[in-house]
Backbone as a chain_set.jsonl record, in Angstrom:
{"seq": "XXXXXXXXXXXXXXXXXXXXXXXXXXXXXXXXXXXXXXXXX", "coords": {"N": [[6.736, 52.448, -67.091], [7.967, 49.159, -66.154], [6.015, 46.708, -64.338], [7.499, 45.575, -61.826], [9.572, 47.231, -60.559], [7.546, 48.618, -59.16], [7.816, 47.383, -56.536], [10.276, 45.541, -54.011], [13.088, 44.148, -53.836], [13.155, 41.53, -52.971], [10.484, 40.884, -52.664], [10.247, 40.842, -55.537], [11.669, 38.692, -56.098], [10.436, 36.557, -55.125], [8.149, 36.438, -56.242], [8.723, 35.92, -58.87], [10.05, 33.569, -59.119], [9.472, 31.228, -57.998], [7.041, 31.327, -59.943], [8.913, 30.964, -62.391], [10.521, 28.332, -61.875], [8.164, 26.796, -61.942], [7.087, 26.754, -64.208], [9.668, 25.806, -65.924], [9.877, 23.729, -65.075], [7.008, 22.344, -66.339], [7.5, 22.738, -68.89], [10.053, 20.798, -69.009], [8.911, 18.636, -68.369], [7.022, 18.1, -69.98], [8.652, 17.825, -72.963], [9.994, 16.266, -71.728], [7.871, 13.911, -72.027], [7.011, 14.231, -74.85], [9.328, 13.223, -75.685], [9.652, 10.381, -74.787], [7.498, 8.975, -74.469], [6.216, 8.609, -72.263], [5.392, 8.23, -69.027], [7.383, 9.563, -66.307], [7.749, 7.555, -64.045]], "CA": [[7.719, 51.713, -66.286], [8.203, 47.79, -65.605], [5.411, 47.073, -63.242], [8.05, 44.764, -60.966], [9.766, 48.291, -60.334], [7.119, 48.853, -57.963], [8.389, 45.995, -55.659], [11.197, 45.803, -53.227], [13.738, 43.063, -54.767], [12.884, 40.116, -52.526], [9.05, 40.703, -53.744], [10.149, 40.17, -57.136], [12.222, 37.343, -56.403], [9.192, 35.758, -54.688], [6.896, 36.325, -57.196], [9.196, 35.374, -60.375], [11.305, 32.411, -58.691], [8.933, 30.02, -58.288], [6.619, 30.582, -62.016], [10.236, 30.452, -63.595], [10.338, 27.282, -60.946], [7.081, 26.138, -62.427], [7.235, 27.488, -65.967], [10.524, 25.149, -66.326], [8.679, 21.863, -64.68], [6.136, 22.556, -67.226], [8.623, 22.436, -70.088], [10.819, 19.785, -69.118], [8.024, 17.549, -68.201], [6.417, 18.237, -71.562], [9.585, 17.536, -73.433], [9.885, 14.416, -71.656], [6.559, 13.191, -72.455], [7.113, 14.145, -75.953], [10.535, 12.462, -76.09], [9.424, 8.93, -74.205], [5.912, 8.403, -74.729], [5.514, 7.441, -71.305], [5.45, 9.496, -67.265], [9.201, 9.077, -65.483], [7.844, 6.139, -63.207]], "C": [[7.249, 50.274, -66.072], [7.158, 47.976, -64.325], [6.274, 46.35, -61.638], [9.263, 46.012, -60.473], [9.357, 48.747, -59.207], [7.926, 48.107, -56.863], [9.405, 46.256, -55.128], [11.837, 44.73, -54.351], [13.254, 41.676, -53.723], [11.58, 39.88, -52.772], [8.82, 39.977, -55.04], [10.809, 38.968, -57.063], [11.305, 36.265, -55.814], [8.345, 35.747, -55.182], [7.621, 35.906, -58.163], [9.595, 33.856, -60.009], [10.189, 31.292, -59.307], [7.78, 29.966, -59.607], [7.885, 30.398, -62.526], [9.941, 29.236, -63.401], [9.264, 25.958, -62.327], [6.846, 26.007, -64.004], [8.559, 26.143, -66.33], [10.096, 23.5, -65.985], [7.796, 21.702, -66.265], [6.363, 21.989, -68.87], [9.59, 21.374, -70.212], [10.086, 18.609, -69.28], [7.102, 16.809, -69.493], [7.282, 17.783, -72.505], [9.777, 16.018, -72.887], [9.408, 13.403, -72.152], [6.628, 12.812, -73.96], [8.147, 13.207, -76.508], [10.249, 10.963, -76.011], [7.881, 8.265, -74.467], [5.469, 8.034, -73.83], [6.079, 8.666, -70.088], [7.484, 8.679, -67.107], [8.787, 8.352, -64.683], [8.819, 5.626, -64.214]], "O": [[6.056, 50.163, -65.791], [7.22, 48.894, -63.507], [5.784, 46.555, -60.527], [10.095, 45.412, -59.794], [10.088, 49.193, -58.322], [8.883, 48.755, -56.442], [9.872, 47.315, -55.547], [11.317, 44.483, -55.439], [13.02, 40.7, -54.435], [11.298, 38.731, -53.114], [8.013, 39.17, -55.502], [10.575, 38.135, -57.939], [11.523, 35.087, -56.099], [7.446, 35.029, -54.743], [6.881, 35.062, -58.668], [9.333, 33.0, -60.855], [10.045, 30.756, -60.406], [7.574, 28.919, -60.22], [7.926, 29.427, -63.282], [9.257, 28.662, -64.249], [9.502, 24.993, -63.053], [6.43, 25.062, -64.675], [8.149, 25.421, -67.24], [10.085, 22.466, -66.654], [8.133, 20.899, -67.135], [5.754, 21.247, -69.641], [9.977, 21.006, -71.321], [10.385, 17.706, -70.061], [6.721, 15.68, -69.8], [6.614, 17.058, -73.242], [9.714, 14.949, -73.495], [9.929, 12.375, -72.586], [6.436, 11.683, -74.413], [7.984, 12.53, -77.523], [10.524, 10.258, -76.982], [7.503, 7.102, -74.603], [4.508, 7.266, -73.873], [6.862, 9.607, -70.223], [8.245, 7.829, -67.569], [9.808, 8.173, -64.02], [9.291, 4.495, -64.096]]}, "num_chains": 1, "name": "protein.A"}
């Protein structure tokens, strides 16, 4: 079984939310970088 099964549902949405959260920073920010050559100042 899925170990997020164990968990109530607001558990899992407090443990996934914010790495998605972070996980998508991660990726956009990276993509940016790659796109511009330069930070978003």
């Amino acid at each position: 079984m899925p170990i997020w099964t164990k968990y109530p549902d607001h558990k899992k949405i407090r443990v996934l939310l914010p790495g998605f959260f972070v996980f998508m920073y991660d990726v956009s920010s990276a993509f940016l970088i790659h796109r511009k050559l330069r930070p978003m100042n």
